[in-house]
C-alpha positions in Angstrom: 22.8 -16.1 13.9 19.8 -14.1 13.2 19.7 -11.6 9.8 21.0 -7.8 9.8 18.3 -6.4 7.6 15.4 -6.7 9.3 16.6 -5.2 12.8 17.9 -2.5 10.9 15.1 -1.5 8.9 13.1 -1.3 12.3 15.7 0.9 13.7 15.3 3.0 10.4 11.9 3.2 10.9 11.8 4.3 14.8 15.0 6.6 14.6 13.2 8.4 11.3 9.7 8.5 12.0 8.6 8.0 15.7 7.7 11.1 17.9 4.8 13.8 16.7 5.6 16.1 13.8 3.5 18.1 11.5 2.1 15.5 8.3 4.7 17.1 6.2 7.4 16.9 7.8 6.4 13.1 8.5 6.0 12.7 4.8 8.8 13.8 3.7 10.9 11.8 6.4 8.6 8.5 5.5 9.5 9.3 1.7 13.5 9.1 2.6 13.1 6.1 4.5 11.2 4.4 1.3 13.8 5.3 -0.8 16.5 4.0 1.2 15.4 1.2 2.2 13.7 0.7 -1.7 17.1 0.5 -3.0 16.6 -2.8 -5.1 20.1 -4.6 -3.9 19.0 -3.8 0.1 15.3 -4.5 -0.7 16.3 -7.8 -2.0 18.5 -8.6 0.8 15.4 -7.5 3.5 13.0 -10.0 1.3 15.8 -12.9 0.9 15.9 -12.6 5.0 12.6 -12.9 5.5 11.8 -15.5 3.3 14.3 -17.5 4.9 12.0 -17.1 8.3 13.6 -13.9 10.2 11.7 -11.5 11.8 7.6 -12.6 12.4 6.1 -14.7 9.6 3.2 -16.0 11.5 2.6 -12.1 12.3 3.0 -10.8 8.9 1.4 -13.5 7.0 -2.0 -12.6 9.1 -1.9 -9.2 7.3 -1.0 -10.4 3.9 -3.9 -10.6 1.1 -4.7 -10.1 -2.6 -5.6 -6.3 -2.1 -9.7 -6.0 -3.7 -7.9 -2.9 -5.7 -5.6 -5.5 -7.6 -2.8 -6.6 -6.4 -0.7 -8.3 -3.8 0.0 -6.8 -0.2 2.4 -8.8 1.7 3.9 -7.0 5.2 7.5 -6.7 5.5 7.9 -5.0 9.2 5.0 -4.6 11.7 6.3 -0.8 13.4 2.7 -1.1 16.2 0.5 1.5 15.6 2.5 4.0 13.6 4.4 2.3 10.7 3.9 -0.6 8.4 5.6 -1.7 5.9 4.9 -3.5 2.6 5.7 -4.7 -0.7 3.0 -4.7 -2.8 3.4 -6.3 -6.1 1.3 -5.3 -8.9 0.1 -7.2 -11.8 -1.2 -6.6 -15.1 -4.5 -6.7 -16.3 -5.4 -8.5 -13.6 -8.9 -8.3 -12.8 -10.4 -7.2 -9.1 -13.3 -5.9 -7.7 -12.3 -2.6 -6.9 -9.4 -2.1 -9.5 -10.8 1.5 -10.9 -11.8 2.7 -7.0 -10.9 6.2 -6.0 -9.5 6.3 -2.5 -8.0 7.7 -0.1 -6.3 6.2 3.7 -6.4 5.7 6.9 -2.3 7.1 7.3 -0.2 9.4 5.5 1.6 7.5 3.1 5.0 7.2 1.4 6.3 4.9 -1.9 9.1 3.9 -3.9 8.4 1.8 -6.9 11.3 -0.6 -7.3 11.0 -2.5 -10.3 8.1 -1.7 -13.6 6.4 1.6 -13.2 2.8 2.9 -11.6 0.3 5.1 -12.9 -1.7 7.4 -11.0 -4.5 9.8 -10.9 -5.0 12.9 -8.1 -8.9 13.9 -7.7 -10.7 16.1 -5.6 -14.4 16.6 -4.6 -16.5 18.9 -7.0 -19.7 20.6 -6.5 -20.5 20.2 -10.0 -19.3 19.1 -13.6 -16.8 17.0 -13.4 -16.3 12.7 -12.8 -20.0 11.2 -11.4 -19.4 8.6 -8.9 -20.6 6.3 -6.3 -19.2 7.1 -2.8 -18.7 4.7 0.2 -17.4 5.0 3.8 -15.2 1.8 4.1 -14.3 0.4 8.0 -13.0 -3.0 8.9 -15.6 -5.2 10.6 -15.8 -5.9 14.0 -14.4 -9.8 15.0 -12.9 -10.0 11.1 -10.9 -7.9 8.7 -13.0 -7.8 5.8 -13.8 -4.6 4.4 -17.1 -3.4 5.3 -18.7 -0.6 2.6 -21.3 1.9 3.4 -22.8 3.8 0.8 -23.2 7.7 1.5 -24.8 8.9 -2.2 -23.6 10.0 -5.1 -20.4 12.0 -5.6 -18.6 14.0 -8.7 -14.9 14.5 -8.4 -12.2 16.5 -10.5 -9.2 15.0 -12.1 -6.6 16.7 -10.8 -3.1 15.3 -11.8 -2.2 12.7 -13.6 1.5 10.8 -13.2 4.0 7.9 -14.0 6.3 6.7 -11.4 8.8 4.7 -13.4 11.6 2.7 -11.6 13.7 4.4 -8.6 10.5 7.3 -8.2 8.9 7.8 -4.7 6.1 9.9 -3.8 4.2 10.8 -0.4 0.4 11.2 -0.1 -1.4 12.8 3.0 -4.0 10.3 3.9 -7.0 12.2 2.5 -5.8 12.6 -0.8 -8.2 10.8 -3.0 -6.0 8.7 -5.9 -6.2 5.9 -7.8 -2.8 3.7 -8.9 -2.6 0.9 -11.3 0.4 -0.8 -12.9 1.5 0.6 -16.3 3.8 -1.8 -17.9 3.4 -5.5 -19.4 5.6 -6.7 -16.3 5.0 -6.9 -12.4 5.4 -4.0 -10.6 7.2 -3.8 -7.5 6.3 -0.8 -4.5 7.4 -0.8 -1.4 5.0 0.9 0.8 5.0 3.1 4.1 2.0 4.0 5.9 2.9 6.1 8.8 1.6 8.4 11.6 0.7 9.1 15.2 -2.8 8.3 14.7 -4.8 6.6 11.9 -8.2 7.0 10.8 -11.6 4.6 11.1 -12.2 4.8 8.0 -11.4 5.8 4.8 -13.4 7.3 1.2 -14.4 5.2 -1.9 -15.7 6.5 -5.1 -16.2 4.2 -8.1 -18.0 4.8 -11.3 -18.0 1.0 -12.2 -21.8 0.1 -10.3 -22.8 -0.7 -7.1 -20.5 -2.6 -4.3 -21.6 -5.5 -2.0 -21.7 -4.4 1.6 -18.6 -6.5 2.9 -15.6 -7.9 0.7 -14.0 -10.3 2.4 -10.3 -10.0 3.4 -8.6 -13.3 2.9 -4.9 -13.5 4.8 -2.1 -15.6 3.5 -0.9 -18.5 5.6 2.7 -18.8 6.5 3.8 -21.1 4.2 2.0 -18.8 1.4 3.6 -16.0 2.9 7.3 -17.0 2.6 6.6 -18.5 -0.7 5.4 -15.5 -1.9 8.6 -13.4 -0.5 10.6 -16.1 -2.1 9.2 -15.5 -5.4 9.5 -11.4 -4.7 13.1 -12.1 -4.1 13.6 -14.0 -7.5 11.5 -11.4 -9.6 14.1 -8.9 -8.0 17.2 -10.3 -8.8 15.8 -10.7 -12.2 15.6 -6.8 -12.6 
């Protein structure tokens, strides 16, 4: 007998989200279904049934990486074209290539944090004054999925907001909005993650201060045995919360 949790949070997902809306109204609807289906005890149950082998490992495990901004991205639910779902663990101090990028997405976005607690920084372009910065255009290559980034000149942004999403928060971004997130606490965080929408973008923006990038960072999926182990290990770092 196959799991409950998985089925259902499908059903969540397509009974909440599907059908064309204005980006607000789909944020706000993507935010309540991250926040239900964030709720630790049913976010453990929908990661216990996974790791156990329900729904599509072999699927999900192709787009599971480490994430070049830091931390892991492992896919819950494959929605097609319009939602994905993720928990992305976040770990501190640890070291990436693109760990202080400024970016934006390809989808409007929506996310709880479930367990630890996220920092985050709004910015927005700036004639002058102001944050000097690199900027990029970043696509997926052709045949792979690495990241591919172009560079389009310099750039100077303004530090709009700054916030901390502790434990049982959730927030919605439209996927322009440049940001950067990184974990704020001496333990893992935990987010699940949304992206969402009736049509997604080829690319997305990149502004980092830190130096040049190389032109392609590769994009390194998990195998299936990785994959589960890595849900399995979710699950226990959950019921430890």
């Amino acid at each position: 007998m196959g799991g409950r949790q998985v089925p259902a949070a499908r059903r969540l997902l397509a009974e909440t989200l599907d059908g064309v809306r204005p980006e607000h109204e789909q944020l706000s609807a993507a935010r309540s279904v991250v926040a239900e289906l964030g709720a630790p005890e049913r976010l453990l149950e929908l990661i216990a049934e996974l790791a156990s082998g329900e729904g599509d490992p072999e699927g999900c495990a192709r787009l599971s990486y480490r994430h070049v901004l830091g931390f892991d991205k492992l896919l819950l639910v494959d929605g097609g074209p319009h939602h994905m779902l993720r928990a992305h663990l976040w770990h501190p101090g640890r070291g990436a290539a693109g760990k202080e990028d400024i970016h934006n997405h390809r989808s409007p976005l929506a996310s709880c944090v479930v367990r630890g607690r996220l920092a985050m920084e709004l910015y927005a372009p700036r004639g002058d004054g102001g944050i000097e910065a690199d900027r990029y255009q970043e696509s997926l290559a052709d045949g792979s999925a690495d990241w591919l980034l172009e560079p389009t000149g310099p750039a100077r942004l303004h530090l709009t907001q700054v916030a901390e999403y502790a434990a049982g928060s959730t927030y919605a971004l439209p996927a322009r909005t440049l940001h950067r997130a990184w974990c704020d606490t001496a333990e893992p965080t935990v987010t699940l993650f949304l992206e969402t929408g009736n049509g997604r973008r080829r690319h997305t923006d990149v502004f980092t201060g830190a130096g040049p990038h190389p032109g392609a960072v590769p994009k390194v999926p998990l195998g299936v045995e990785d994959y589960l182990s890595e849900l399995d290990a979710l699950a226990e770092l959950l019921r430890r919360s």
